[in-house]
Each structure stands twice: as structure tokens, then as C-alpha cells.
C-alpha positions in Angstrom: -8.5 -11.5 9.9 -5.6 -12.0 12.7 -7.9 -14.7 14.3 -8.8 -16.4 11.3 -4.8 -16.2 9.9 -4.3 -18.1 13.3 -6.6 -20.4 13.2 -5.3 -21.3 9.8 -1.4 -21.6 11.6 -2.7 -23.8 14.2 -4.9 -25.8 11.9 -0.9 -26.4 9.5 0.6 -27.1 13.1 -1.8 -29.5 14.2 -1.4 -31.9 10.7 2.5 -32.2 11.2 2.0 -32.9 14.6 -0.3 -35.0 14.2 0.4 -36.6 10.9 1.2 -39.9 9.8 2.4 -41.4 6.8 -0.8 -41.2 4.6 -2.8 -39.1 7.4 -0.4 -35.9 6.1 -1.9 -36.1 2.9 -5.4 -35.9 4.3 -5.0 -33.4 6.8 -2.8 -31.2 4.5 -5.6 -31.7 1.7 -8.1 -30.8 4.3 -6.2 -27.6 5.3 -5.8 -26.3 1.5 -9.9 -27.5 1.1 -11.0 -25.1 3.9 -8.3 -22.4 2.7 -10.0 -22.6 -0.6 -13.6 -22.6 0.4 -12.6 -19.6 3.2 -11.1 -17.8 0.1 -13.8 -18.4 -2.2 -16.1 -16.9 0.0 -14.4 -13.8 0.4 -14.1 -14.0 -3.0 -17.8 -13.9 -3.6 -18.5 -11.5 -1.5 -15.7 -8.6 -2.2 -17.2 -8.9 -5.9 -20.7 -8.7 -4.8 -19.6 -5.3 -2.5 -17.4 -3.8 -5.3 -20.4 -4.5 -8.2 -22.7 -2.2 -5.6 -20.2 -0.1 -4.9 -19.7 0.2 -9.2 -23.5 0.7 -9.1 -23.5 3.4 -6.4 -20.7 5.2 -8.3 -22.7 4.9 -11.5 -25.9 6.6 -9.5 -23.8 9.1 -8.0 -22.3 9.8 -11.6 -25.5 10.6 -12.9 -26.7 12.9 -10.3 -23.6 15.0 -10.2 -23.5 18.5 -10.9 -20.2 18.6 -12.8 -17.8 17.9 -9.5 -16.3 14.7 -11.0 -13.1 14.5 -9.9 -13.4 12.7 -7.0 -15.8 10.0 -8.4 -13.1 9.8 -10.7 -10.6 8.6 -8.0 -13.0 6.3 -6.2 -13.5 4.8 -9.7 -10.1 4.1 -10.0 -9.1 2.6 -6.2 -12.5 0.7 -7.2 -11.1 -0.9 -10.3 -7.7 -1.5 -9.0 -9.6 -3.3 -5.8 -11.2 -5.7 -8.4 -8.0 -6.4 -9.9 -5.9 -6.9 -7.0 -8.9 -9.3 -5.6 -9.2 -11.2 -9.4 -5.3 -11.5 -8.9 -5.5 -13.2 -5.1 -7.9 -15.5 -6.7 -5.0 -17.9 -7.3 -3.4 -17.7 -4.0 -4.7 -21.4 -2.7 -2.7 -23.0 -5.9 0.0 -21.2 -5.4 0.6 -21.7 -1.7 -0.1 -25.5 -2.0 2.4 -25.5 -5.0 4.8 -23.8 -3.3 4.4 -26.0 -0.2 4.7 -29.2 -2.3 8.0 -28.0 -3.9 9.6 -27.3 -0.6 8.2 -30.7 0.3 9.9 -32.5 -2.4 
């Protein structure tokens, strides 16, 4: 994640440095294109874990022996994963609209 989070830094770096008057746009819209598609990704595949993961928990559910409690608490930390990764869904448009207002 630290290497990817650089390469991203380096990537912003290299389009002001770099940048002309109509190159910016195109490197900056290149910058928030691979953001999006590295997110989306991640995206797609933290849904496709937590969905086995739900699936596992429902197995394990049905094969317990009435000690419940701590399916219980994976549920949860399961649920509030799904929601915290549904919420960072919309990081890409806010990042490029918070870029574009300091811009402006």
C-alpha cells in the first residue's frame, strides 16, 4: 500500500513538473483515471472477499453448537467493513473535487 501510495505521489509530481498549459489537464485526468481504475479494483475485490467471508460466517452459523457470540462480533466488524469500503467508494470524486477547488 506504501509503494503504491508513492507511486501515486510521484505520478502528481511528475504532471506539475512536467505540465504545460493544456498538458496539465491530461496528465492530471490521467492521474485521477488510474486512481479510479486502482480503486475500483480494490473495490471489486474487497466485496468479492467480504461476500465469502458473509458466506463462511453463514456456514459456520449453521454448524454451531450454540457458542454464538463471537460469530456475532465477526458479523458485525464484517458489516461495518462493507460500509466503510461502500463509503470510500467516492473517494476519487472527492479528491479531484477538492483538488479543482484549491485550483481555482
Amino acid at each position: 500500500m506504501r509503494f503504491l501510495s508513492l507511486c501515486l505521489i510521484f505520478l502528481i509530481i511528475l504532471g506539475f513538473v512536467f505540465a504545460e498549459e493544456d498538458g496539465f489537464q491530461k496528465i492530471q485526468d490521467e492521474v485521477f483515471r488510474i486512481l479510479r481504475n486502482i480503486i475500483m479494483f480494490l473495490f471489486s475485490a474487497l466485496m468479492l472477499l467480504s461476500g465469502l467471508v458473509l458466506l463462511f460466517l453463514g456456514v459456520k452459523y449453521i454448524f454451531a453448537k450454540g457458542d454464538i457470540k463471537e460469530l456475532h462480533k465477526t458479523l458485525l466488524y464484517v458489516v461495518l467493513g462493507i460500509i466503510l469500503l461502500a463509503s470510500s467508494f467516492f473517494v476519487p470524486n472527492l479528491l479531484k473535487n477538492l483538488i479543482e477547488g484549491l485550483r481555482s
